[in-house]
N, C-alpha and C positions, 0 to 999 in steps of 0.2 A: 813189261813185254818180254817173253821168253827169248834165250837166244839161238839165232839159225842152225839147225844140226851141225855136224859135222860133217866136211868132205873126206873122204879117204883115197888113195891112192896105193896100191901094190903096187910094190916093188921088185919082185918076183916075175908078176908075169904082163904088167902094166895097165889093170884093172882101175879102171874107173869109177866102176857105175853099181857093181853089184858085192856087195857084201851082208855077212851075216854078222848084227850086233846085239851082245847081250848086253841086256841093261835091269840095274836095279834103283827104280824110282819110291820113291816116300811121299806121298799124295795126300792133300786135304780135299776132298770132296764134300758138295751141299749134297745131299741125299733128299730127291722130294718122292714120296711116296702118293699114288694117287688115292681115291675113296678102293677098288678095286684091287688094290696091292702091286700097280705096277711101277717099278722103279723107271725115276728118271732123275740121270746125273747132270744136275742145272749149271754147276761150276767146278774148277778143277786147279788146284793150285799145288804145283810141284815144289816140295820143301825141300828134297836133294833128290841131285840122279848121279850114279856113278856107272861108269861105260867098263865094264868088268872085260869083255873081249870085242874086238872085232876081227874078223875071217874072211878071206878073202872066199869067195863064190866059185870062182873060178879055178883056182889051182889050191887052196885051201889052207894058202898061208899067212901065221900068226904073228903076234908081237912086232920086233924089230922089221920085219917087213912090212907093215904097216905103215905108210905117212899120216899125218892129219895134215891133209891142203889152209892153207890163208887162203884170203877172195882172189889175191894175184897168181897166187901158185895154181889153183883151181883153173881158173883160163888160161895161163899156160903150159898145164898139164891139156885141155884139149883141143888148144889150140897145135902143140906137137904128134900127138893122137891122127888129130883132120890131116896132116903134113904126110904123116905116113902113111894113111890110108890112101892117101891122093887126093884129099879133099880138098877144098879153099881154106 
């Protein structure tokens, strides 16, 4: 079972939700070809992914301003979020 993405969080401008990630993965694929030549990829097993950058969307900032959330830090990154928008 693969593991769940990563969360992120800026810290610059308190960006939650929208970033840009470059990523370079190493793939074994079953490759079925039909009688017609049309490809269909039936399985897909990732043998390494390295996370080369992530950017924020928003204000467009890198590295060190970047968090990677845990499951707790994650709800209460928007659970503070809800707080100051006025939300519940």
């Amino acid at each position: 079972m693969a593991a769940p993405p990563s969360r992120y969080r800026c810290s610059a401008c308190g960006n939650l939700t929208r970033f840009d990630v470059t990523v370079t993965r190493r793939v074994k694929e079953f490759h079925h070809f039909s009688v017609g030549g049309e490809l269909e990829v039936e399985s897909a097993e990732v043998l390494a992914e390295d996370v080369e950058e992530v950017a924020c969307r928003w204000c467009g900032a890198t590295g060190e301003a970047i968090e990677v959330l845990s499951g707790d830090a994650v709800t209460d990154a928007v659970t503070d979020r809800a707080d100051a928008a006025g939300g519940v």
